[in-house]
Every structure is written in structure tokens, then in C-alpha cells.
C-alpha positions, 0 to 999 in steps of 0.5 A: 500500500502506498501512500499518495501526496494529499490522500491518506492510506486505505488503512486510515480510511477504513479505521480513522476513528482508531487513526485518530484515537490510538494516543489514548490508549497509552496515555489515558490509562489506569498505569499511568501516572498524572504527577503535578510539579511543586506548588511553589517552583512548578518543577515536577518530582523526577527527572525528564526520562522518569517522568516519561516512564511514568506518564507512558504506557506501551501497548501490544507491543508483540503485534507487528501489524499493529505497530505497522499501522500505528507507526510504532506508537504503541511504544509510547515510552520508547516514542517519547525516549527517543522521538527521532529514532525510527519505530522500526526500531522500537521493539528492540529499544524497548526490551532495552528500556525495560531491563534498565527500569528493572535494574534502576527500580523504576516501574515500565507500564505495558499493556499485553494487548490492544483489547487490554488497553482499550478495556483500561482506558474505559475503566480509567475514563469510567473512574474519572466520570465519578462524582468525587472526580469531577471537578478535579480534571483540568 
């Protein structure tokens, strides 16, 4: 399939409403974390390579096609680490990553599946429409 200037893929065509949408499943999930900086410096608690860990969470990371049609963005941590190499890339960079959180003590969020993800962001948006959370989203 190739891509046409001015015209996008079949693939988006035919899925555009996940095209658009795929961010969330790595970012508005029960793993990761939403940590606010200091109240009186703005500074947040960890170093910019933490923070990305922390606030990322990979995805299906064993289905190829999947990371084909994302461009590797279900490599979220691996997207943010480094976001001028190739996704091509990314499987490999990520067991990296992961054994380095281990040995550092840093904890690395993935989601096994796309039905795992999508089934956590539901459950993280259905927590967040709670009465006792609204209010509190800016």
C-alpha cells in the first residue's frame, strides 16, 4: 500500500476513528501516572526520562501489524525516549528500556494487548466520570 501526496492510506480510511484515537490508549490509562510539579517552583518530582516512564504506557507491543499501522506508537515510552529514532526500531529499544527500569527500580507500564488497553482506558475514563472526580480534571 502506498501512500499518495494529499490522500491518506486505505488503512486510515477504513479505521480513522482508531487513526485518530490510538494516543489514548497509552496515555489515558489506569498505569499511568498524572504527577503535578511543586506548588511553589512548578518543577515536577523526577527527572525528564522518569517522568516519561511514568506518564507512558506501551501497548501490544508483540503485534507487528499493529505497530505497522500505528507507526510504532504503541511504544509510547520508547516514542517519547527517543522521538527521532525510527519505530522500526522500537521493539528492540524497548526490551532495552525495560531491563534498565528493572535494574534502576523504576516501574515500565505495558499493556499485553490492544483489547487490554482499550478495556483500561474505559475503566480509567469510567473512574474519572465519578462524582468525587469531577471537578478535579483540568
Amino acid at each position: 500500500m502506498r501512500h499518495v501526496e494529499g490522500k491518506p492510506s486505505r488503512a486510515v480510511v477504513a479505521f480513522p476513528r482508531f487513526r485518530c484515537r490510538r494516543e489514548k490508549f497509552a496515555h489515558v490509562v489506569e498505569e499511568a501516572s498524572f504527577p503535578e510539579g511543586d506548588a511553589k517552583t512548578g518543577r515536577m518530582p523526577d527527572s525528564w526520562a522518569v517522568h516519561q516512564l511514568r506518564t507512558t504506557v506501551d501497548f501490544a507491543r508483540n503485534n507487528r501489524a499493529l505497530s505497522w499501522y500505528v507507526g510504532g506508537l504503541n511504544f509510547q515510552a520508547e516514542h517519547h525516549l527517543f522521538p527521532r529514532i525510527c519505530h522500526v526500531h522500537y521493539p528492540r529499544i524497548a526490551r532495552l528500556v525495560e531491563a534498565e527500569c528493572r535494574r534502576s527500580g523504576v516501574a515500565y507500564h505495558s499493556n499485553k494487548s490492544l483489547w487490554s488497553a482499550i478495556r483500561s482506558h474505559y475503566r480509567w475514563v469510567k473512574r474519572m466520570g465519578q462524582p468525587q472526580h469531577l471537578g478535579h480534571v483540568a
